[in-house]
C-alpha positions in Angstrom: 90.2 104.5 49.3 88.1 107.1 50.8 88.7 110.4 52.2 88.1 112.0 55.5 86.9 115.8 55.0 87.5 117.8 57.6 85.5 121.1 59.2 86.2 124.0 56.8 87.1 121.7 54.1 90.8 121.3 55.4 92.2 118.2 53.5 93.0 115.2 55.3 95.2 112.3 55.2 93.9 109.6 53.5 92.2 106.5 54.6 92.5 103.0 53.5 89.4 101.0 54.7 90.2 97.6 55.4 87.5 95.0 56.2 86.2 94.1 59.6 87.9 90.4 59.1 91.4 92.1 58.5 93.9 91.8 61.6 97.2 92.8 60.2 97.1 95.6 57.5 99.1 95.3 54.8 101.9 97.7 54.2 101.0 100.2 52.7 103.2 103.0 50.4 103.7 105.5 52.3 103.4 108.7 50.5 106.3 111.4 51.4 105.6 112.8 54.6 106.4 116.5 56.4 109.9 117.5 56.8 110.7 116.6 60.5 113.7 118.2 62.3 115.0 116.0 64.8 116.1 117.8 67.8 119.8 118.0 68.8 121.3 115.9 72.1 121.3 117.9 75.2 123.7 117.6 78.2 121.5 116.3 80.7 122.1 118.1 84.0 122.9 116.2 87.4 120.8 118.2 89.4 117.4 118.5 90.1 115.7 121.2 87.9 113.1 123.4 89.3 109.3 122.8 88.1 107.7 124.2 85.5 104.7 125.9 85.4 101.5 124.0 85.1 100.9 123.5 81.8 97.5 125.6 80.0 95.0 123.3 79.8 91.7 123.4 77.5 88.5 124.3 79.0 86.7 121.5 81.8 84.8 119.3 79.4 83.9 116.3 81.5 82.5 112.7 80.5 79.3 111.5 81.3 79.0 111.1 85.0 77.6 107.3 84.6 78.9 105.1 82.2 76.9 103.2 79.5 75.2 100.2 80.1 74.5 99.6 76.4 76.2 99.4 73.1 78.6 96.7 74.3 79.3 95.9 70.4 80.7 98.5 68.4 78.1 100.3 66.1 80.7 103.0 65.0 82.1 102.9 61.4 85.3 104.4 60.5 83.3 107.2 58.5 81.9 108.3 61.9 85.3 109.5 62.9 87.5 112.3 61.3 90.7 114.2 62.6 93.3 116.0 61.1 96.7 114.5 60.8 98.3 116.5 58.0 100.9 117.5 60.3 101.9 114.1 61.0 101.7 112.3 58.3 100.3 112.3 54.3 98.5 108.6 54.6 96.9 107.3 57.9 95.4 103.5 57.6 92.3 102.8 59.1 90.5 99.5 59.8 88.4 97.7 61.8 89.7 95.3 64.5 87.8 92.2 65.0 87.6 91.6 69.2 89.8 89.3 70.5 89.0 87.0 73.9 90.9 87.9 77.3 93.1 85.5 78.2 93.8 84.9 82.2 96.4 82.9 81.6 98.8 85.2 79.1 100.3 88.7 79.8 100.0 91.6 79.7 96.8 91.7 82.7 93.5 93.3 80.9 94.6 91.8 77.5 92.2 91.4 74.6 89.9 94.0 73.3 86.7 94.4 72.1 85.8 95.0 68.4 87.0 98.7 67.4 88.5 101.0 65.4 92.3 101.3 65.1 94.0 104.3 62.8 97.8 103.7 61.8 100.2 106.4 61.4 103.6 106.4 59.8 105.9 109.1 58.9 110.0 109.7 58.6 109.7 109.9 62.9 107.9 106.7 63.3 110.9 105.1 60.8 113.5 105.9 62.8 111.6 103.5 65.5 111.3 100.3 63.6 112.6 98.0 66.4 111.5 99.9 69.4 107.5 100.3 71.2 105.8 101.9 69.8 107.3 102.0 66.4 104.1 103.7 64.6 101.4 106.1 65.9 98.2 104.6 66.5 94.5 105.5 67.1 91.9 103.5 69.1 88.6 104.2 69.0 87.0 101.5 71.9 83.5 101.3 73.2 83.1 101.5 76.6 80.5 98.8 77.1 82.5 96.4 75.3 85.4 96.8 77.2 83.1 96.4 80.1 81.8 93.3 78.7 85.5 91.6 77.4 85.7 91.1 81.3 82.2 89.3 82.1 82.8 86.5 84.7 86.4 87.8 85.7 85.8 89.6 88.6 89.0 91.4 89.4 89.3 91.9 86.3 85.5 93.4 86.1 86.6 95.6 89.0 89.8 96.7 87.8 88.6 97.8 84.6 85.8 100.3 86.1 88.5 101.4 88.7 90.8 102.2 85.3 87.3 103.4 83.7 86.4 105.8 86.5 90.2 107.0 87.4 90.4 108.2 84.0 87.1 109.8 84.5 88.8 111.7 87.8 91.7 112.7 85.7 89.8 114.3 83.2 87.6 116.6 86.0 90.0 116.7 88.4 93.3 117.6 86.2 96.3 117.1 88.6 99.4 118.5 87.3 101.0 115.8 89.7 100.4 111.9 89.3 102.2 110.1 91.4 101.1 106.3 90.1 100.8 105.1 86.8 98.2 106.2 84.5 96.9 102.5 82.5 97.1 103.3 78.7 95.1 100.6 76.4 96.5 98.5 75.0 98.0 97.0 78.1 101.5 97.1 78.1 103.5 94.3 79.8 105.6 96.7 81.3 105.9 99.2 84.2 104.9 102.7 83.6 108.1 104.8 84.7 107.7 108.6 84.2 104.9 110.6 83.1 106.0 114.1 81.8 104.7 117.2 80.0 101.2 116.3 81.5 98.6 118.5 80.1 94.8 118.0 79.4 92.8 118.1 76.2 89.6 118.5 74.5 88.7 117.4 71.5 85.2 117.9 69.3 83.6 115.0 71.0 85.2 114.8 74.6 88.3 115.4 76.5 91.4 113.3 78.0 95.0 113.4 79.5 98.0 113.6 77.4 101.6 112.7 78.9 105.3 112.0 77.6 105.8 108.0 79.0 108.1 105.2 79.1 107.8 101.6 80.1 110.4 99.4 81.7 110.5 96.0 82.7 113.5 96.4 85.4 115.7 99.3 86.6 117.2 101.1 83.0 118.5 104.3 81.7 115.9 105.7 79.3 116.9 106.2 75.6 116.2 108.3 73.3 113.6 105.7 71.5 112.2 104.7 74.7 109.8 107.7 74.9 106.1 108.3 73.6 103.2 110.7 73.5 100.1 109.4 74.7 96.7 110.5 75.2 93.8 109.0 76.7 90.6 110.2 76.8 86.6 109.5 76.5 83.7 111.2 74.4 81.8 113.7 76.6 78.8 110.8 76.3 80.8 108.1 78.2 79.9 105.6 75.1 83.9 105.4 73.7 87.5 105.6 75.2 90.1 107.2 72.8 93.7 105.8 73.0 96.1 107.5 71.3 100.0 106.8 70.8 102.8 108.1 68.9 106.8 107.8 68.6 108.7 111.4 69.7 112.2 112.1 69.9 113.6 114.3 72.5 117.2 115.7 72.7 117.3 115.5 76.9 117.3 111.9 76.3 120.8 109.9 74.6 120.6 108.3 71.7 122.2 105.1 73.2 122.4 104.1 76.9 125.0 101.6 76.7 127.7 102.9 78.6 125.5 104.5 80.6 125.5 101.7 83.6 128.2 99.1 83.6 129.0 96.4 86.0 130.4 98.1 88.3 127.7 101.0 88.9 124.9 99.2 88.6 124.0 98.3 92.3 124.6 102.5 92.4 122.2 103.1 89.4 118.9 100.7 90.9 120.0 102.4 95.1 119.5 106.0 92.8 116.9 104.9 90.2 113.9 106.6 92.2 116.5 109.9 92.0 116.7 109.2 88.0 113.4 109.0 86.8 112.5 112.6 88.6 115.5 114.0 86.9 114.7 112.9 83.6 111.0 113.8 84.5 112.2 117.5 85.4 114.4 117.8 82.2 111.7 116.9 79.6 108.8 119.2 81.5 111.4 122.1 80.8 111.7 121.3 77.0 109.3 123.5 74.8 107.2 121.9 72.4 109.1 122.7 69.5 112.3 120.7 70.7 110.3 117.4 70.2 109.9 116.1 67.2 107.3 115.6 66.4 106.4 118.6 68.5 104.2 118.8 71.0 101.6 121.4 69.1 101.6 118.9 66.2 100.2 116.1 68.0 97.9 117.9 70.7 96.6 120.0 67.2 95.7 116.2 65.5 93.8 114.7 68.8 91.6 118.0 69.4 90.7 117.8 65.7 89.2 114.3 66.6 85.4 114.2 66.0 83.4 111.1 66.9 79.8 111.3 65.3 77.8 108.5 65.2 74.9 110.1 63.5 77.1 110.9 60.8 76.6 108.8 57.2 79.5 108.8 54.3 76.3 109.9 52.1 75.7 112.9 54.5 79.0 114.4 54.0 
């Protein structure tokens, strides 16, 4: 076990290092975590609410404006990156993921990944979320020139990826407060991307990104209360590595169950009106302040701008 020191000599949560053959960690004890308050049920309201104000963003920090060509294999060790997650979590897991082949013929499109660095987080939140997506936070660490390269000889593929590449790029320098189309989170999800929510844009010590409230859906359904996730996805200010970012968070806008929500005989009402659901839902989280999500909004935006990718940093240098 080794741990990750952070600026000023705040403590952080501990690392296991697995090896670079590992692909599923094993469980781990997990330590006893922060107290978490979950936040109560609210009474959704039929109408539409009015928008909030656009949220406060950090200061422009934009990514490289051309992409590496180089460094296709990962070079980055898991002492290169630090971040503070002791308001998340006592224990984070850290290992390296061996790269795994895209495969045309299985779902979810722009599967596989290249070799890289994945961080797991678990804490009494992520508990309550055993059988739902995501049911633990997790960190990605990718370089870009090996997701480039995953995709060598597909050329769609080859073309999307730099589309999802560059549009994430645009995000970051352009910072809409409204997205209208889905914003593709890695991993690829075999899913539709149905709300994004709470948009707001962040820098960390090494580069900058989007972060969002999401939910995927494979057909027309009312969103439960475990449906929803943070997100963030950003890239280092040198263009050389893509951060992904996912955690579990509980809101009280959305019910705890959705079964009686749409029966038999409402259903073909529910799908006509879907479009008219998601922006409701949409408007009702934007109007939630952070601390009514658990965990809350400052807790996870405070952990991914502690993130600090240095690749000229050595364990012996610390």
């Amino acid at each position: 076990m080794r741990l990750l020191s952070l600026t000023g000599g705040t403590f952080l949560a501990a690392v296991v290092l697995l090896p670079s053959s590992a692909q599923t960690p094993p469980s781990p004890e997990i330590l006893p975590s922060p107290e978490v308050s979950l936040p109560p049920e609210v009474s959704p309201s039929p109408e539409v609410l009015p928008s909030p104000q656009p949220p406060r963003q950090d200061p422009l920090r934009p990514p490289a404006t051309e992409l590496p060509e180089v460094a296709t294999e990962l070079t980055l060790t898991l002492d290169q990156v630090s971040f503070d997650a002791s308001d998340l979590t006592d224990r984070v897991q850290g290992m390296v993921k061996t790269a795994t082949a895209y495969d045309v013929e299985s779902p979810p499109y722009l599967n596989g990944a290249p070799t890289h660095l994945q961080f797991t987080f678990r804490n009494p939140v992520t508990d309550l979320f055993a059988n739902s997506y995501p049911s633990v936070g997790r960190l990605y660490v990718y370089p870009v020139g090996g997701l480039r390269s995953l995709y060598a000889g597909y050329r769609q593929e080859m073309r999307d990826v730099n589309l999802l590449l560059g549009r994430l790029r645009s995000l970051i320098i352009q910072r809409p407060y409204y997205i209208s189309s889905p914003v593709t989170i890695l991993p690829t999800l075999e899913a539709t991307q149905v709300l994004r929510s709470q948009v707001s844009y962040l820098n960390f010590h090494s580069g900058s990104g989007i972060r969002f409230l999401t939910t995927y859906n494979q057909d027309a359904s009312p969103i439960a209360r475990s449906n929803l996730f943070y997100t963030f996805q950003g890239m280092s200010t040198d263009g050389r590595y893509y951060i992904s970012f996912y955690h579990p968070i509980l809101s009280g806008v959305l019910p705890e169950t959705v079964a009686n929500l749409v029966t038999p005989d409402n259903y073909d009402a529910f799908v006509a009106n879907y479009a008219d659901y998601i922006q409701r839902t949409t408007q009702q989280i934007n109007m939630q302040e952070s601390a009514s999500f658990a965990p809350t909004l400052t807790q996870l935006d405070t952990m991914v701008r502690s993130l600090r990718i240095n690749p000229e940093q050595r364990a012996n240098d610390r």
